[in-house]
Backbone as CSV, one residue per row, in Angstrom:
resi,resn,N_x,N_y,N_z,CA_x,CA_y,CA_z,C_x,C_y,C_z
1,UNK,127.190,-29.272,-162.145,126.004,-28.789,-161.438,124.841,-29.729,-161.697
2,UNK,124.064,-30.188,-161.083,123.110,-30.560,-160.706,122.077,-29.756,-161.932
3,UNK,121.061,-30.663,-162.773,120.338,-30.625,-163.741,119.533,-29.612,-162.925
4,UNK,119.475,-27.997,-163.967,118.606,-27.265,-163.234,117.273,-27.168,-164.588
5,UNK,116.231,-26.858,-164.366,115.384,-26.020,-164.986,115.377,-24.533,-165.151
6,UNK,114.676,-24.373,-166.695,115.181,-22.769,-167.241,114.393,-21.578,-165.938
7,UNK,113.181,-22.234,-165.225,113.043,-21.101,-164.615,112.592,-21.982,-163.183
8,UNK,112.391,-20.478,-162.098,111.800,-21.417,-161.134,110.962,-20.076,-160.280
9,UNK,109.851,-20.351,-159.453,109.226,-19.427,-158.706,109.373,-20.408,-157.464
10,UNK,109.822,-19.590,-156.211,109.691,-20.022,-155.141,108.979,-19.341,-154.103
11,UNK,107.672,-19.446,-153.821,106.725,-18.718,-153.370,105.907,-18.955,-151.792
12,UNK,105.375,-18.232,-150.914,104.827,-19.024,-149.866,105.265,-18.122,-148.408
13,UNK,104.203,-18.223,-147.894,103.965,-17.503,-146.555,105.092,-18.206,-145.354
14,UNK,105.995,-19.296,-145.603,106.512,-19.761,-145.269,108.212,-19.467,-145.761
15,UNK,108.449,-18.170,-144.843,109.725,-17.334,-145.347,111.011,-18.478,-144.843
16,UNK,111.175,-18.713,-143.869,112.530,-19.727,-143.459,112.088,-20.755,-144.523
17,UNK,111.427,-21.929,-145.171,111.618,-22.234,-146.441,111.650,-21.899,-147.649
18,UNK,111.240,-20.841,-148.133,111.881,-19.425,-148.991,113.200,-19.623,-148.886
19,UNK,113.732,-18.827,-147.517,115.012,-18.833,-147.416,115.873,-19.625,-147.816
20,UNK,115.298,-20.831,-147.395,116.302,-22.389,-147.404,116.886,-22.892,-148.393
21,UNK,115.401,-22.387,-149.766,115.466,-22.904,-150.833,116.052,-22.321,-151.506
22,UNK,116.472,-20.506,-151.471,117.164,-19.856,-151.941,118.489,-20.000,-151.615
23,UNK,119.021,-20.153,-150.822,120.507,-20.374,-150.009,120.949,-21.763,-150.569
24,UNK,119.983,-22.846,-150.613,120.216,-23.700,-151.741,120.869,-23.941,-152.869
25,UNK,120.018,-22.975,-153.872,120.120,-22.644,-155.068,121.438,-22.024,-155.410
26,UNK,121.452,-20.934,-154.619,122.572,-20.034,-154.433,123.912,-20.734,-154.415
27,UNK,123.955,-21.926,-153.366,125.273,-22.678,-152.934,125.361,-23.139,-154.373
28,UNK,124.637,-24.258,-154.566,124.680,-24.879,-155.991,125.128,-24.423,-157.147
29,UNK,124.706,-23.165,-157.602,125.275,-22.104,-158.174,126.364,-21.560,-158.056
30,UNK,127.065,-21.097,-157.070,128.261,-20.869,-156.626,129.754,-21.464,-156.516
31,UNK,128.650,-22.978,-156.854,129.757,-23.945,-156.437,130.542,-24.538,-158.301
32,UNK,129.259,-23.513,-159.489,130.134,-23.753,-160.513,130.289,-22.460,-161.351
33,UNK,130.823,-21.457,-160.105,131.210,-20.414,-161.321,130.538,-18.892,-160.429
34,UNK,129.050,-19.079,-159.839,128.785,-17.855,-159.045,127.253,-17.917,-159.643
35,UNK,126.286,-16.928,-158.926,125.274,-16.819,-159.147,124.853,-15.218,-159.126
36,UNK,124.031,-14.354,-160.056,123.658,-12.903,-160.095,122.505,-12.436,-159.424
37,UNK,122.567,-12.462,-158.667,121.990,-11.854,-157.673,120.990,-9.973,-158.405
38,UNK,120.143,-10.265,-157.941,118.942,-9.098,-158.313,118.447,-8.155,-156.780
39,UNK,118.709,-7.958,-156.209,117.943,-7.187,-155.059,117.713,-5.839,-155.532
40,UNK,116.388,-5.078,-154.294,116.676,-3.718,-154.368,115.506,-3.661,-155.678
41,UNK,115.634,-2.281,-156.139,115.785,-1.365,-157.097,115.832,-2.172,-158.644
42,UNK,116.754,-3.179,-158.632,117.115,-4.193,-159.558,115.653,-5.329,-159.834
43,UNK,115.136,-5.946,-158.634,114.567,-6.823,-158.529,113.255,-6.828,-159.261
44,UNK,112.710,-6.257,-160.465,111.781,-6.195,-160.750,111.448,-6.613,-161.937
45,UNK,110.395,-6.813,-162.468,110.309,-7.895,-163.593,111.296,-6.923,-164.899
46,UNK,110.720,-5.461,-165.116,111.766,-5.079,-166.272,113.634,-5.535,-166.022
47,UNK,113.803,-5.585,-164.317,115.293,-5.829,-164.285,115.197,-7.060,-165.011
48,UNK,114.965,-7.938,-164.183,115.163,-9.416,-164.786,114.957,-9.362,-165.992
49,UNK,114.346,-9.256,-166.824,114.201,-9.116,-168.722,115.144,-8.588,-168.845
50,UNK,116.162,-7.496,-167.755,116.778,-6.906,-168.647,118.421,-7.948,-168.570
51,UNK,118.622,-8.806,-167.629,119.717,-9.423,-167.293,119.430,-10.496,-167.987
52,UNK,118.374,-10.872,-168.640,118.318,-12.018,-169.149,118.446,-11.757,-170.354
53,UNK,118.444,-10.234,-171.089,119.294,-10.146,-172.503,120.466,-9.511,-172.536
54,UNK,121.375,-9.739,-170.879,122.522,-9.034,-171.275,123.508,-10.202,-171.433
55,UNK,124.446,-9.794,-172.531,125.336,-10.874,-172.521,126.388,-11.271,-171.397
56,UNK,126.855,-12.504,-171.602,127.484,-12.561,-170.459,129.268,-14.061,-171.220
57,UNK,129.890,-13.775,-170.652,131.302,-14.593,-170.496,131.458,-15.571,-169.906
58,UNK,130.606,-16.059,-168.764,130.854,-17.140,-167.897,130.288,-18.481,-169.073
59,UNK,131.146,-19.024,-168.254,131.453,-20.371,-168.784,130.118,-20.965,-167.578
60,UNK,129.340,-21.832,-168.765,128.551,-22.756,-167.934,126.982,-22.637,-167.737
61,UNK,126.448,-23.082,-166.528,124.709,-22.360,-166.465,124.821,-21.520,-166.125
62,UNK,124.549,-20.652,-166.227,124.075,-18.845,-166.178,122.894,-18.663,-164.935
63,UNK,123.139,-18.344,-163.361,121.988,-18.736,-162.687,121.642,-17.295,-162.222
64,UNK,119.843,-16.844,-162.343,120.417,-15.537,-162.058,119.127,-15.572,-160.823
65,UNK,119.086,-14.958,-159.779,118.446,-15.113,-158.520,117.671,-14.155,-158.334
66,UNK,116.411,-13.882,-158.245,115.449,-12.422,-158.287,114.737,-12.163,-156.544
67,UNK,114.984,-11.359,-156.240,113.981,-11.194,-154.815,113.164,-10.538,-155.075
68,UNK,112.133,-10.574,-154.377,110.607,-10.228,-154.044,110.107,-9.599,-154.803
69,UNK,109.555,-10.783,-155.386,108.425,-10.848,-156.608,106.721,-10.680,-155.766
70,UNK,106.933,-10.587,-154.481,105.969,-10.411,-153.848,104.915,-8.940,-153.897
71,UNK,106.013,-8.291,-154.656,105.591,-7.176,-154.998,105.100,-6.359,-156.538
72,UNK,105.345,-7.799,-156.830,105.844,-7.488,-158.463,103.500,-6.903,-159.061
73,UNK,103.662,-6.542,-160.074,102.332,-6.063,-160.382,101.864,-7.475,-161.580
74,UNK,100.809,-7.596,-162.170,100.342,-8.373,-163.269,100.942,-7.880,-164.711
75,UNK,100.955,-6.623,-164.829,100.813,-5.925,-166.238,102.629,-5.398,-166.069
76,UNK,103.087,-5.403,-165.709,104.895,-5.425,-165.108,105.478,-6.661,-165.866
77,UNK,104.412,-7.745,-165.294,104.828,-9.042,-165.684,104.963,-9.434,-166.916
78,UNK,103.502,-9.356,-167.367,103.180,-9.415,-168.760,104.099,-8.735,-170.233
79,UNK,104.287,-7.211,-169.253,105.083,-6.321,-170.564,106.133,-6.753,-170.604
80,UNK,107.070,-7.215,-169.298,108.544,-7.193,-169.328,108.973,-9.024,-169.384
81,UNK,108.275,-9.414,-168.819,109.064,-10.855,-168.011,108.681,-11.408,-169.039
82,UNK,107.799,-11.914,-169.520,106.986,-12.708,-170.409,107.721,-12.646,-171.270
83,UNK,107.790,-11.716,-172.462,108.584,-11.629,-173.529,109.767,-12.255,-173.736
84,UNK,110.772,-11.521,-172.296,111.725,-12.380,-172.249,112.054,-13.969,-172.329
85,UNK,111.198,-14.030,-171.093,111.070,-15.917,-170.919,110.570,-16.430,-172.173
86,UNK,110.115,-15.706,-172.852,109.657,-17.087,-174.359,110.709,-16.702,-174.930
87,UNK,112.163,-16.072,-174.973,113.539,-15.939,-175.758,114.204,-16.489,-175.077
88,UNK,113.998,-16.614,-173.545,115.347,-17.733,-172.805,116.540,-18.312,-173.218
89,UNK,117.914,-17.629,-172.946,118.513,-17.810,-173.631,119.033,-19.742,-173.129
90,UNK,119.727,-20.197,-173.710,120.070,-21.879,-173.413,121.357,-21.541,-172.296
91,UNK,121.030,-22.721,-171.389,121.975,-23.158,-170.408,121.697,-21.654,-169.108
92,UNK,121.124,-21.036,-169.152,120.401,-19.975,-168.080,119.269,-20.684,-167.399
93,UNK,119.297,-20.010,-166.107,118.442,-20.321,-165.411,117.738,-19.240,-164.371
94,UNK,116.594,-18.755,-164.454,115.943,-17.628,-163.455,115.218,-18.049,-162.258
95,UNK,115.544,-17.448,-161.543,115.322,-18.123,-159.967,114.039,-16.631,-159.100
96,UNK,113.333,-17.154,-159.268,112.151,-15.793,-158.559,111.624,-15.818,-157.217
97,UNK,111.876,-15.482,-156.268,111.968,-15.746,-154.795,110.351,-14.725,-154.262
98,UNK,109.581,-15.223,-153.887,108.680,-14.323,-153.157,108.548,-14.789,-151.754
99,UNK,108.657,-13.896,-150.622,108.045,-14.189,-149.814,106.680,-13.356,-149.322
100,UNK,105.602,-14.307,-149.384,104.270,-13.620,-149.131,104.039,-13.472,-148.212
101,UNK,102.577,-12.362,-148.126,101.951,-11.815,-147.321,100.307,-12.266,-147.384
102,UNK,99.510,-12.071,-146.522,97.960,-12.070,-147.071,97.933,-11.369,-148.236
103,UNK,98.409,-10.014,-148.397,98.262,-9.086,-149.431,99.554,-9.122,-150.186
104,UNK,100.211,-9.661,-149.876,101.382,-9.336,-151.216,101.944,-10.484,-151.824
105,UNK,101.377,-10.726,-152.740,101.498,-12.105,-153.376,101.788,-11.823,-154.837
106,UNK,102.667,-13.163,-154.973,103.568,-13.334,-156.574,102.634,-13.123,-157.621
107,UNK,102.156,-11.738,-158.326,101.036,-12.249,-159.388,101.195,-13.386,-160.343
108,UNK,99.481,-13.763,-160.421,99.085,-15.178,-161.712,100.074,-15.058,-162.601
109,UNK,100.324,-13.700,-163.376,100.965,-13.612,-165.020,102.631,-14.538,-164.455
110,UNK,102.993,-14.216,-163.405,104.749,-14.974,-163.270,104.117,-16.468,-162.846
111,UNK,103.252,-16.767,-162.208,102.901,-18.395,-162.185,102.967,-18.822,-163.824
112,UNK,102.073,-18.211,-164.530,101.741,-18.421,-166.116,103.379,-18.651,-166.913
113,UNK,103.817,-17.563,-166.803,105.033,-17.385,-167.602,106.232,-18.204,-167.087
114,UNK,106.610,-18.745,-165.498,107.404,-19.781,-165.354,107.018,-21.195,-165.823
115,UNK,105.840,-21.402,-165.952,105.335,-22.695,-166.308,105.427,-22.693,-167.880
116,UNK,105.441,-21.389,-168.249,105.456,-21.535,-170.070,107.021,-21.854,-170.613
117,UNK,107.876,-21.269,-169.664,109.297,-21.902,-170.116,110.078,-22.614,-169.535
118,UNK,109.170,-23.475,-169.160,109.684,-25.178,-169.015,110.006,-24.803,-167.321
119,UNK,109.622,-24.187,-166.457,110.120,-24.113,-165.127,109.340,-24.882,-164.496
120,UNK,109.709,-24.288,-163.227,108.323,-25.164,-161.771,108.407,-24.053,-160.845
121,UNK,107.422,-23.865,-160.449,107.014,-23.333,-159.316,106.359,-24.132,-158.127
122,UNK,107.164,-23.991,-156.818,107.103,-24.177,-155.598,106.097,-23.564,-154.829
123,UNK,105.038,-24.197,-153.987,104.869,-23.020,-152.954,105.551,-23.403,-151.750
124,UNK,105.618,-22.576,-150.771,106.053,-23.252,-149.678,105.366,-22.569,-148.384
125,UNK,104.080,-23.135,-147.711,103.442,-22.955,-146.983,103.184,-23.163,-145.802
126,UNK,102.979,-22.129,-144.916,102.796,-22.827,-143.706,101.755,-23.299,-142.763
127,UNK,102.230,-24.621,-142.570,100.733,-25.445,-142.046,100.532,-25.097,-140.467
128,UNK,99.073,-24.515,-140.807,98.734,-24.911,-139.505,99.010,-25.695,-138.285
129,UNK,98.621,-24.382,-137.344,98.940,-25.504,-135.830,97.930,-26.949,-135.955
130,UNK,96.954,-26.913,-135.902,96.188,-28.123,-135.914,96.235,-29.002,-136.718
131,UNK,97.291,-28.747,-137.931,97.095,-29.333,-139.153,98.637,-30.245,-138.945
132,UNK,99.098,-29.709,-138.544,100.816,-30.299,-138.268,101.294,-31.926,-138.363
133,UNK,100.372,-32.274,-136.941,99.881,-34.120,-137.222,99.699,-34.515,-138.619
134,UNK,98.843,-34.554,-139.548,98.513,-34.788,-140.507,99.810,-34.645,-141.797
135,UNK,100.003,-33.197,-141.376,101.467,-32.649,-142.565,101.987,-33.541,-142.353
136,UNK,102.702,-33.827,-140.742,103.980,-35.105,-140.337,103.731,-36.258,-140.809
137,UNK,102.353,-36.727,-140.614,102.597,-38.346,-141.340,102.317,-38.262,-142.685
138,UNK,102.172,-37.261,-143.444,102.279,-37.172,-144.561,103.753,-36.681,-145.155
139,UNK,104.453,-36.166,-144.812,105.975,-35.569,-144.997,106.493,-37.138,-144.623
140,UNK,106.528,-38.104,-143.169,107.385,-39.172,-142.981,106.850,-40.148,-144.423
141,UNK,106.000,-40.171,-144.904,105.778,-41.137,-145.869,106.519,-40.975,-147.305
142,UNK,106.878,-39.572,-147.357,108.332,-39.722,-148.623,109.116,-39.577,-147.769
143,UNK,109.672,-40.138,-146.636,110.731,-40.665,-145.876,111.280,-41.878,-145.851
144,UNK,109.652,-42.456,-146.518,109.887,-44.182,-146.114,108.914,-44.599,-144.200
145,UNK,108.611,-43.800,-143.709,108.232,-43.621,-142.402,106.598,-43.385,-141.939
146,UNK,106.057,-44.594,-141.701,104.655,-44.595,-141.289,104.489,-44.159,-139.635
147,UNK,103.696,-42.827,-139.442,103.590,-42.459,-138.118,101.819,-42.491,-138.205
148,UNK,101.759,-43.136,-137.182,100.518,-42.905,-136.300,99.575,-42.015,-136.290
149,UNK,98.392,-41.435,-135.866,98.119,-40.397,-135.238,98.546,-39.721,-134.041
150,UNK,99.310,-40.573,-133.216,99.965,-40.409,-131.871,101.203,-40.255,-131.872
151,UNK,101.708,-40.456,-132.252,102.945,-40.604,-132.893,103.048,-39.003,-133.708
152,UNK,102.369,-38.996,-134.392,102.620,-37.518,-135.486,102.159,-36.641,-134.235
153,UNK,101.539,-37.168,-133.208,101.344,-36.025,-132.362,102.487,-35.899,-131.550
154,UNK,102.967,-36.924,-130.840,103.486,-36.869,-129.784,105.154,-35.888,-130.621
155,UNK,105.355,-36.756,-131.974,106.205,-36.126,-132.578,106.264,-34.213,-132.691
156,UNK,105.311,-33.900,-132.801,105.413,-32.335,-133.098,105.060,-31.898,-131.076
157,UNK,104.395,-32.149,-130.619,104.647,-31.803,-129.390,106.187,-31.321,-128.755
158,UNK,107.106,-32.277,-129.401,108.183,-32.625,-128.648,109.476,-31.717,-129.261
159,UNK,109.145,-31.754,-130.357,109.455,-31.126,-131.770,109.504,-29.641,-132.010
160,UNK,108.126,-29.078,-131.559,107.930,-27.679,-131.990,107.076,-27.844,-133.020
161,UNK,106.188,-26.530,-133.798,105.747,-26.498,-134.518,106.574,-25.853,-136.166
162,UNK,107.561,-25.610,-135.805,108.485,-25.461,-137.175,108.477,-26.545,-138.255
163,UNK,107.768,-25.854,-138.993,108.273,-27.204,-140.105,109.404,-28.090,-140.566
164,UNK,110.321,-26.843,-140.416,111.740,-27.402,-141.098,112.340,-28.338,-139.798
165,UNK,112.272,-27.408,-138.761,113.044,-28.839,-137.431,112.223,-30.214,-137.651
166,UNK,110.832,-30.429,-138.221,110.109,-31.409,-138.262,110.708,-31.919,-139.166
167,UNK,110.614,-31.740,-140.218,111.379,-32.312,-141.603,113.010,-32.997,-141.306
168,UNK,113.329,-32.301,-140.538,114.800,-32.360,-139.974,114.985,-34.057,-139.312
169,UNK,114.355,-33.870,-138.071,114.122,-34.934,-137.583,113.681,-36.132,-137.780
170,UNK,111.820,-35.886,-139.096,111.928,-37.219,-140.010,113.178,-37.502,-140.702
171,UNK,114.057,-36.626,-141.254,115.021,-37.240,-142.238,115.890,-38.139,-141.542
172,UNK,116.045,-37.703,-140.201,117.081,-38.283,-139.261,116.672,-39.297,-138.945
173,UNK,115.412,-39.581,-138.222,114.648,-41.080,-138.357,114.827,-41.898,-139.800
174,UNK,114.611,-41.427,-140.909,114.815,-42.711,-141.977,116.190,-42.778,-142.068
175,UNK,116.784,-41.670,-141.766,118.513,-42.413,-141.889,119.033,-43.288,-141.138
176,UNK,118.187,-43.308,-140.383,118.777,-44.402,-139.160,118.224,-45.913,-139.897
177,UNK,117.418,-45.986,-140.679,117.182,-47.155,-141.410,116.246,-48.104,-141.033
178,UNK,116.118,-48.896,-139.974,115.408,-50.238,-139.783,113.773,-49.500,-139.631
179,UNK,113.756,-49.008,-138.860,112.436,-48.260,-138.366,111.572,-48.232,-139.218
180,UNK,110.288,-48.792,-139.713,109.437,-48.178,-140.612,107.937,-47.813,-140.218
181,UNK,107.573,-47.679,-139.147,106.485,-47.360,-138.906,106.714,-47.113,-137.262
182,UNK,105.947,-46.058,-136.608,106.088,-45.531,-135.045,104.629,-45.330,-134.515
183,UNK,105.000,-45.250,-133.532,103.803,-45.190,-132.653,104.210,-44.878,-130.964
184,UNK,103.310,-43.936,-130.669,103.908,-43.555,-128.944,104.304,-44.899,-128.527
185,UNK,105.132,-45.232,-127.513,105.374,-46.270,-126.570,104.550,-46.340,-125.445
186,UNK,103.946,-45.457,-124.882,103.326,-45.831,-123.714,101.837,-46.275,-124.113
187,UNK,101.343,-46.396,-125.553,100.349,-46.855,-125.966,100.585,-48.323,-125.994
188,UNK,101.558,-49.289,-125.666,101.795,-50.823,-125.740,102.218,-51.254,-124.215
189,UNK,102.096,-52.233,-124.446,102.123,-52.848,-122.587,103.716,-52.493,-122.553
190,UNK,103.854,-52.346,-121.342,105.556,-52.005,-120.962,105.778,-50.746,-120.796
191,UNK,104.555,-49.806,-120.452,104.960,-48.413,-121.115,106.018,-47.754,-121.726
192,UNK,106.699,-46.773,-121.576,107.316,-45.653,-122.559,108.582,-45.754,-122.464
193,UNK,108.854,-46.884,-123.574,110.047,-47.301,-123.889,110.735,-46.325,-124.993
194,UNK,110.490,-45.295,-125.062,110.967,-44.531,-126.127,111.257,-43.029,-125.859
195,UNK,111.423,-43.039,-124.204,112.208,-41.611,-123.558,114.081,-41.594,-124.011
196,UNK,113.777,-40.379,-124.190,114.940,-40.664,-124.687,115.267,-39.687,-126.214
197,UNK,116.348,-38.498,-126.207,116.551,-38.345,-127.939,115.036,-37.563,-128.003
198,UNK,115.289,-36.978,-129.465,114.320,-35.847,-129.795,112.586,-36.355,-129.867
199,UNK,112.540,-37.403,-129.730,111.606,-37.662,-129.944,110.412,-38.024,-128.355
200,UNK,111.341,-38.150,-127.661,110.934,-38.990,-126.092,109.545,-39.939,-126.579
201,UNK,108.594,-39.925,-126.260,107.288,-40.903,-126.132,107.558,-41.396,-127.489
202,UNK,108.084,-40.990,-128.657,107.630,-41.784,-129.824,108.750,-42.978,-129.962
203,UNK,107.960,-44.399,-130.021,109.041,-45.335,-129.805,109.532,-46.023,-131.434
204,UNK,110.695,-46.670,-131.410,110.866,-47.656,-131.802,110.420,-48.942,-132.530
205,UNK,109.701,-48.975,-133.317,109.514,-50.669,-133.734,109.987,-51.122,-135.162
206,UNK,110.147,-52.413,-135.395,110.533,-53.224,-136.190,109.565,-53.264,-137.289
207,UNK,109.919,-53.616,-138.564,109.097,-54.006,-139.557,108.362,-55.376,-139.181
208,UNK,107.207,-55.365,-138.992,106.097,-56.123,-138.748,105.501,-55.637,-137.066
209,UNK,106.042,-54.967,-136.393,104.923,-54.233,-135.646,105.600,-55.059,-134.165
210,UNK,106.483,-55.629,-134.565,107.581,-55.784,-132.555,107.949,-54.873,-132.697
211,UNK,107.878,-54.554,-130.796,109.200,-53.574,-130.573,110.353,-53.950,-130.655
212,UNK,111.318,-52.436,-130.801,112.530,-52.903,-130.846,113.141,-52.982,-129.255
213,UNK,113.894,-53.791,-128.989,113.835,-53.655,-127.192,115.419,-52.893,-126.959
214,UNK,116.118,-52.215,-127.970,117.206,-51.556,-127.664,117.004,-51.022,-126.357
């Protein structure tokens, strides 16, 4: 398995990456032995303290998966979770899933207490319509992928405003390799050499700023 950390919060008004990241985790988990699952009734900070001092037989990391912490209280946190997490047992790992609301959000005390035993917490948010351009050429740049202002536009136009199909599609652009920087096509003489494929107007060019004339 893939080097996990003892804890993790995955948090954010942005439920299909919630999801993603949980189904993730889950596979990963599954794929050495299974993962314990918390829903329901179960899912609450005394459950989790309480699965995290029950013993267990499996061979390996111990991964245990919590839903909606979105509901969870401050003083819940504090009495039950906390305690636990500073006993963490070795080779376990707690996985805390919220998906938020304006009003129903992961309390501070589980931000506090995943960060105290060596975890990370995620948010995963969703950007604005107007903001999207900006996210994109900021997301293509840990791609390897310099987009434009026109380009990050013409890109989400074409695209949708989903984050994840966006993400999708940069990844698919740097896999293709040569490409390192875009820009609409009909912004260069020759117009719109770049109909065509998910992207239509956003074209093609070479490292140093030719087009590519595929």
């Amino acid at each position: 398995m893939a080097e996990l950390k003892p804890a993790y919060l995955i948090h954010g008004d942005d439920h299909g990456a919630v999801g993603e990241r949980r189904a993730g985790l889950r596979a990963l988990a599954e794929g050495e032995g299974g993962a314990e699952l918390l829903e329901g009734d179960q899912a609450t900070p005394a459950g989790a303290a309480a699965a995290l001092a029950t013993m267990t037989l499996a061979v390996g990391r111990r991964v245990i998966i919590v839903e909606g912490a979105e509901r969870w209280r401050q003083g819940e946190v504090e009495q039950h979770l906390l305690p636990a997490l500073a006993q963490l047992p070795p080779d376990t790992t707690l996985a805390v899933f919220a998906r938020e609301e304006a009003k129903a959000k992961a309390p501070a005390a589980l931000h506090d207490a995943i960060k105290q035993a060596g975890g990370q917490v995620v948010a995963q948010m969703t950007v604005k319509p107007w903001e999207l351009g900006r996210w994109a050429r900021e997301q293509g740049l840990r791609f390897g992928l310099a987009l434009d202002a026109a380009a990050a536009k013409a890109l989400v136009a074409q695209v949708g405003e989903r984050q994840q199909r966006l993400l999708r599609e940069l990844e698919k652009l740097a896999l293709e390799g040569e490409p390192r920087r875009w820009e609409p096509a009909s912004d260069r003489r020759g117009g719109d050499r770049g109909a065509g494929g998910p992207l239509g107007r956003v074209a093609r060019l070479r490292p140093g700023g030719r087009p590519d004339r595929r």
